[in-house]
C-alpha positions in Angstrom: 94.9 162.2 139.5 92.6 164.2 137.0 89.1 165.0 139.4 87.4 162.7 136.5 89.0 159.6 137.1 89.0 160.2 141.1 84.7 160.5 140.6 85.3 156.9 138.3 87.3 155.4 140.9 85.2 156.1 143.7 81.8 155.2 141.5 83.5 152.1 141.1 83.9 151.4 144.8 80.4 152.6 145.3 78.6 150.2 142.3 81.3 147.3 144.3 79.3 147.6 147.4 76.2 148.0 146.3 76.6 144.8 143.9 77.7 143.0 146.8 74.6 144.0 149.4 72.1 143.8 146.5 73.9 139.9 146.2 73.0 139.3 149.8 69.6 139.9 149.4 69.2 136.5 147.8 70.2 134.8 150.9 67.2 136.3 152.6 68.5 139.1 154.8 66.4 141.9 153.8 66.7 143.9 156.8 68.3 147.5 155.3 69.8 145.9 153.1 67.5 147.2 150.1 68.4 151.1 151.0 71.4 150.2 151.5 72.3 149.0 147.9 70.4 151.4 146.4 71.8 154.3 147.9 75.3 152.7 147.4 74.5 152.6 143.7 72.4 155.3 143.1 75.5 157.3 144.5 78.3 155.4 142.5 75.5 156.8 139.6 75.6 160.3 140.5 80.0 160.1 140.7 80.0 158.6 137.7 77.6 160.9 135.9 79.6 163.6 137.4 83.0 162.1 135.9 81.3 161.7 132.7 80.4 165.1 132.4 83.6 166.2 133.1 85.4 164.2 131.0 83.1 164.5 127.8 81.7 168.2 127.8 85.3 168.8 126.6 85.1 166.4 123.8 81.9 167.5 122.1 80.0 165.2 124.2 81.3 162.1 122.2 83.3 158.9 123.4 87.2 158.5 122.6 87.7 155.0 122.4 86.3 151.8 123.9 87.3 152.3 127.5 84.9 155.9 127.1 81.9 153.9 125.7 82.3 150.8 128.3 81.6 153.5 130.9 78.7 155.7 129.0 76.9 151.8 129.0 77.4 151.0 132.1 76.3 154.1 133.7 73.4 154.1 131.3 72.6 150.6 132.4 72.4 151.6 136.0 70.9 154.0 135.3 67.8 151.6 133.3 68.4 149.3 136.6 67.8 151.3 139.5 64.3 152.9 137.8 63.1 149.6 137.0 64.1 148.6 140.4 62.2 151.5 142.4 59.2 151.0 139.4 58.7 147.4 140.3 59.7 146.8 143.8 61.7 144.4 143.1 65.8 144.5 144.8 66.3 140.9 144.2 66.8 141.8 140.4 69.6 143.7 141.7 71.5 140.6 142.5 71.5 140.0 138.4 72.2 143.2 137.2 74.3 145.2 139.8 77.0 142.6 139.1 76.6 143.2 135.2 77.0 146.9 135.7 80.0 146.6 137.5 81.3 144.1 135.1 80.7 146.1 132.2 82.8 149.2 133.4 85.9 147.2 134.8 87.2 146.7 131.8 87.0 150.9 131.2 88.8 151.3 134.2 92.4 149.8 132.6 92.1 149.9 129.3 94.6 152.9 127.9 92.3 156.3 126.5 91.4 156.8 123.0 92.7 159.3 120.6 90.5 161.6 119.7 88.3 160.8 116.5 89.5 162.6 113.1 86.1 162.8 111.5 84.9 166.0 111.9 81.9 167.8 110.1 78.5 169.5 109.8 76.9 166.3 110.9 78.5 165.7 114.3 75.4 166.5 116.4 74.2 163.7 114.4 76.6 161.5 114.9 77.0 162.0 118.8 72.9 161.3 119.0 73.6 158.1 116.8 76.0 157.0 119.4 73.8 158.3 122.4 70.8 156.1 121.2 72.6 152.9 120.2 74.6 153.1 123.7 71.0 153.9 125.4 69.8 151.0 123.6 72.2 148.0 124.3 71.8 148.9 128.1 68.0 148.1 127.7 68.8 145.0 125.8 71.4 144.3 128.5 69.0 144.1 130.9 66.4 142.1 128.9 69.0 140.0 129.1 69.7 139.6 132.6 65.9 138.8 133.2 65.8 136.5 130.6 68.2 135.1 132.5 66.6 135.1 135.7 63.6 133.5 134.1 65.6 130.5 132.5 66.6 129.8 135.8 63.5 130.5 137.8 61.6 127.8 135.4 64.3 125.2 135.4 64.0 125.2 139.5 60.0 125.3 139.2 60.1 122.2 136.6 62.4 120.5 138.5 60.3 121.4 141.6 63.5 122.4 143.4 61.9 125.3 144.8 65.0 127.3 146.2 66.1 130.8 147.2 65.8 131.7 143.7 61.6 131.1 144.3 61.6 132.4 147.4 63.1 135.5 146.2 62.8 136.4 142.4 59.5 137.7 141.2 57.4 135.0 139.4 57.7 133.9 135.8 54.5 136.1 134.6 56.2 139.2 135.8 60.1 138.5 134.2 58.3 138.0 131.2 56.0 141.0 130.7 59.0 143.0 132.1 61.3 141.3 129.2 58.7 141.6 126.5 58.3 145.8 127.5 62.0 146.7 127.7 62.7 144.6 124.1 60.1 146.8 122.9 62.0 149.6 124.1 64.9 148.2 123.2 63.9 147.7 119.1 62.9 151.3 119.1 66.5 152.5 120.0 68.0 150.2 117.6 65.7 151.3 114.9 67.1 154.6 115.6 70.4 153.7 115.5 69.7 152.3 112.0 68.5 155.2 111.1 70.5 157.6 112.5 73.4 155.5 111.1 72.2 155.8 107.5 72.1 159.6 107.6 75.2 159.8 108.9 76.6 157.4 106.8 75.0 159.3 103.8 77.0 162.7 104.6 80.5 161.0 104.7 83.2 161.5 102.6 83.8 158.8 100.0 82.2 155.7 98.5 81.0 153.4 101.8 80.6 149.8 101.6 78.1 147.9 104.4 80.7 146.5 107.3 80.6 143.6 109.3 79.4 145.5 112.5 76.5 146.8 110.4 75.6 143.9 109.2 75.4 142.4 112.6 73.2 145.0 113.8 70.9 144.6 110.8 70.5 140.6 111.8 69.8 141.6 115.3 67.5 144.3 113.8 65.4 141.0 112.2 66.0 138.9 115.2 64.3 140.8 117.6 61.1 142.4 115.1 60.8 138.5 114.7 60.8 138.2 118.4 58.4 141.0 118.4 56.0 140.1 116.1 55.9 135.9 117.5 54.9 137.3 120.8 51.8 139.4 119.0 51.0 137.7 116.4 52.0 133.4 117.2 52.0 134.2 121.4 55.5 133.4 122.0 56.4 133.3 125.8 58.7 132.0 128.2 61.8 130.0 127.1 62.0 131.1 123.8 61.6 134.5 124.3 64.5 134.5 126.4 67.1 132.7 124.3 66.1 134.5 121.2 66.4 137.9 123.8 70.1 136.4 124.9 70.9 135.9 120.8 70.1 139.2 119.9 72.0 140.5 122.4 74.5 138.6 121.8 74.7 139.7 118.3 74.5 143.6 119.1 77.6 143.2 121.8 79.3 141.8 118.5 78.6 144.7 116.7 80.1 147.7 120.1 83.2 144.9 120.0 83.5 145.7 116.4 82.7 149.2 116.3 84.5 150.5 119.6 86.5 148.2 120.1 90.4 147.9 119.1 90.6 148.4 115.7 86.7 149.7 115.6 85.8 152.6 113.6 84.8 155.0 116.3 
């Protein structure tokens, strides 16, 4: 077994245990339970980092293939997770977004390799920071995501005044949504990169290029979360909305890495 995959495997393991303790936290057993999934993580991080390296600094630091991308996400994703985690003193999110983590890189773990990519050229440094950034930012959107979910189902238990161990344990609904509205902010400014970056290395390719589907896509979740942005400043958009518009965009921007790295996808 190349050392690469034995680093993935054992990550995997390590982001399985840690997914499982930070899930136990909602039941109310704190009691070194917190260290414990964070260390468990934070080291599935550090193998998984160390697989990466090893597997990519031989491939010009780009992806082969969907399998290769599925684990530079989620291992940027944890990565977003645990220093939000530490930042805000808050484990229970870990309960939302360890599972997704771990989710996210199963399917990397059977899915066959990629070939390496043909398209070579002057612009490649380009192109693997247009892939770095648009990678970077679906993790943040991903977990915008999971907190908007957390807050759709933090208010339905406080409407319904069904105040369970969701209440008890997940920060209130003031804090999930400031912490939603800052990382779509972060969020927009990746994918406004990746627009970007995307044009200019469109621009240097061979031949005549026509807009595709997945960039199309992007473009509508482009509009879809400045009109997110600019509802919250300018009309004070909050709460419920912000979060199904967050889980739409998202939506539409895992469309796009289906379409792009995907089978059949142009990368």
């Amino acid at each position: 077994m190349p050392l690469s995959r034995l680093c993935f495997v054992l990550a995997f393991h390590a982001y399985g245990l840690g997914a499982i303790a930070y899930v136990t936290l909602l039941s109310g057993r704190r009691k070194g339970l917190v260290w414990t999934a964070r260390v468990l993580t934070a080291v599935g991080w550090l193998l998984q980092g160390a697989g990466l390296a090893l597997l990519l600094s031989g491939q010009g630091w780009r992806p082969h293939g969907f399998a290769e991308s599925l684990s530079i996400l989620a291992f940027l994703l944890v990565a977003l997770f645990l220093t939000i985690e530490l930042r805000t003193q808050a484990p229970v999110l870990g309960a939302f977004l360890a599972p997704a983590a771990v989710a996210v890189w199963l399917p990397a773990l059977w899915i066959p390799p990629g070939s390496a990519p043909s398209s070579v050229g002057p612009w490649k440094p380009m192109l693997v920071a247009h892939i770095g950034v648009a990678l970077a930012g679906l993790a943040v959107f991903a977990v915008a995501t999971a907190v908007a979910v957390a807050f759709l189902l933090l208010e339905r238990q406080v409407k319904g005044k069904r105040f369970g161990v969701l209440y008890e344990r997940i920060p209130s609904l003031e804090f999930l949504d400031g912490l939603n509205r800052a990382l779509v902010m972060w969020g927009f400014v990746a994918l406004s990169l990746t627009l970007v970056t995307g044009l200019w290395v469109a621009s240097r390719s061979e031949g005549v290029r026509t807009f595709q589907a997945v960039e199309l896509t992007t473009a509508v979740a482009w509009l879809v979360f400045a009109g997110l942005l600019q509802a919250r400043v300018l009309a004070g958009w909050r709460g419920r909305r912000v979060a199904w518009l967050t889980m739409a965009g998202f939506g539409l921007l895992v469309l796009s890495f289906v379409g792009t790295y995907g089978p059949g996808g142009g990368r």
